[in-house]
Each structure stands twice: as C-alpha cells, then as structure tokens.
C-alpha positions in Angstrom: 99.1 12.1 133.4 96.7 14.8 131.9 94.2 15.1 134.9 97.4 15.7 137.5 98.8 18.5 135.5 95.2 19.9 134.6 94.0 20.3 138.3 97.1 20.5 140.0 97.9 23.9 138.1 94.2 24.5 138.8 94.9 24.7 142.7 98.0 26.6 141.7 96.0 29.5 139.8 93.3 29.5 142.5 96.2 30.0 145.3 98.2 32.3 142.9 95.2 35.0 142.8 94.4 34.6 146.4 97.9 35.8 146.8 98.2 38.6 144.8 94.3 39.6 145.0 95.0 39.7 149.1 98.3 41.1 148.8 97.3 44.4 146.9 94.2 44.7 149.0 95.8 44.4 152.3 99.1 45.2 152.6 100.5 44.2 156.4 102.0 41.0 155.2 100.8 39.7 159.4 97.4 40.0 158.6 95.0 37.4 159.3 94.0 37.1 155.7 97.5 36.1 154.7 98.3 33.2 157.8 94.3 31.7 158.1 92.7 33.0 155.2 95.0 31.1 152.4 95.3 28.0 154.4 91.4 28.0 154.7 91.2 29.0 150.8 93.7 26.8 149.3 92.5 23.9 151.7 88.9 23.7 150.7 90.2 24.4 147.0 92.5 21.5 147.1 89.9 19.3 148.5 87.3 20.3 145.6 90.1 19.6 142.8 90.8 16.2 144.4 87.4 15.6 143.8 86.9 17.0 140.2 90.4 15.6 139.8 88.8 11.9 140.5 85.2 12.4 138.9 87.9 13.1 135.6 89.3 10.3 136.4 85.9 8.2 136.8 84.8 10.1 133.3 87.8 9.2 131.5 87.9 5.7 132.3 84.1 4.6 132.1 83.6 3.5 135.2 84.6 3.9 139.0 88.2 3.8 139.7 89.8 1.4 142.1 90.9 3.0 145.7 94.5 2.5 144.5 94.1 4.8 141.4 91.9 7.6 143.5 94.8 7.7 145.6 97.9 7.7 143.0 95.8 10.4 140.8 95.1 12.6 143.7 98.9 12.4 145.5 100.0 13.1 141.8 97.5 16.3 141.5 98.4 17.6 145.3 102.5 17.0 143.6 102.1 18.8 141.0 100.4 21.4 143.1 102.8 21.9 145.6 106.1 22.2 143.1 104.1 25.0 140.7 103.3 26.7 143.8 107.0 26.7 145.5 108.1 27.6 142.1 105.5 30.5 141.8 106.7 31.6 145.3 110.3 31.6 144.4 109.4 33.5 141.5 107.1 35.8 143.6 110.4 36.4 145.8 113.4 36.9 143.0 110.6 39.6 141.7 109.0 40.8 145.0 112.1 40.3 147.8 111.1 39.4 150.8 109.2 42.4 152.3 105.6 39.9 151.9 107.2 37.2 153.5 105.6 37.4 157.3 108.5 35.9 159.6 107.7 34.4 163.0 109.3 35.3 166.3 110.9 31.9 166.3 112.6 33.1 162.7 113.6 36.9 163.3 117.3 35.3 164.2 117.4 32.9 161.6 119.2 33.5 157.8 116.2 34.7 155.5 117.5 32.0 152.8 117.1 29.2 156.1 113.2 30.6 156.7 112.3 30.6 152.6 113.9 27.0 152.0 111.8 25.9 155.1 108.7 27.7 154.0 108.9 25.9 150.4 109.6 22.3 151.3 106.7 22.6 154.1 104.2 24.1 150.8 105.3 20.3 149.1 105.2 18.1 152.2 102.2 19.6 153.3 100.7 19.7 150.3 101.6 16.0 149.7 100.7 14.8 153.1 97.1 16.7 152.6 96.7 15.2 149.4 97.3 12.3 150.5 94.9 12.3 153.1 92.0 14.1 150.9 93.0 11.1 148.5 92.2 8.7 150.9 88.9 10.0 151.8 87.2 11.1 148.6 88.7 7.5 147.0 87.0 6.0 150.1 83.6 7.0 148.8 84.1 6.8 145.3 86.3 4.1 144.5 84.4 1.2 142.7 83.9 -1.8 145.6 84.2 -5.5 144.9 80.8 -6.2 145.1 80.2 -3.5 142.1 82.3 -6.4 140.0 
C-alpha cells in the first residue's frame, strides 16, 4: 500500500504547482493554460507515475509483476490521486472562493455548489477511468508472461 500513497500524492504535488504556478502567472481563470494546459500536464504526469508506480512495484517484489497486480497498483495510485486532488481543490475553494473556478456557458444558470460537486466527482471518475486505462497498457508490456515462468 506504500507505492499507491507514494505516487499517487506525487501526481497530486505535480498537479498542485501547475495550479498555483499557472494561476499566479496568468490570471484569466478562461485561459488556455488552465482548460488544455493541466489536462495535458497532469495526463502525461499520471501516465509517467503509473509507470514508476509499476517499475516500484517490479523492484519491490523481485521480479515482473503479474497483469492483475500492474493493474490493481496503478487503479490504487490514480485513487489516491484523484481524492488528494478533490480534497486539495476543495481546500483551494474554502480558501480561494470561486473567482478561479472557470464556469462554462452550459453552467452560468446552474447553483455554483451543483458545478463544484460535478467538477470534483468528474477529477475521481476521470482520474479512475484514466488510470485504469494507463494501467492496462503499461501492465500490458510489463507484466511478467507465462512463458517467463
């Protein structure tokens, strides 16, 4: 349970100084840095945890993992990732407000508590469902294969 905790609060620093770094540098919370820039950034850093994530894994055991493992350790990493994020964020708001909070045309009618609650559980679905998929694939290639028995 060390390696999930270890590189899922990784991700969560890397995305936590993308934030605030971007934030005080450019202020117009509609700004392409804020929608593409940390979906592009915290994207390819999830994907290079997952994989330090599962060498760790590889290291720690002695040997190659089995597909199953690579993709229980890397769903576990992307988990712990997405809940320190959504808590960071709800921290980031009962300190901040809302004013960095970019809201859609689709959400200008909507309650601001309805858009934030939406925001966070997409940040763990998404985050699940990516690590699930970046699981998949990097166990794909370095999970141990029967004929390595």
């Amino acid at each position: 349970m060390k390696i999930p905790i270890k590189y899922g609060l990784l991700i969560t620093l890397g995305m936590m100084a993308w934030v605030l770094i971007t934030h005080s540098l450019v202020t117009n919370p509609r700004s392409i840095v804020h929608s593409l820039g940390i979906a592009f950034f915290t994207n390819i850093l999830q994907f290079a945890m997952l994989y330090l994530g599962l060498k760790a894994l590889e290291h720690e055991k002695g040997e190659r993992p089995i597909f199953k493992e690579g993709i229980k350790t890397g769903v576990a990493i992307s988990f712990v990732y997405g809940l320190t994020a959504s808590l960071f964020f709800a921290g980031l708001i009962a300190i901040m407000g809302t004013k960095w909070i970019a809201t859609e045309p689709g959400e200008l009618d909507a309650p601001m508590s309805r858009v934030i609650l939406v925001r966070f559980v997409g940040l763990l679905v998404g985050a699940l469902l990516l690590g699930l998929i970046y699981s998949t694939v990097l166990s794909f290639f370095l999970a141990k294969r029967r004929s390595e028995d």
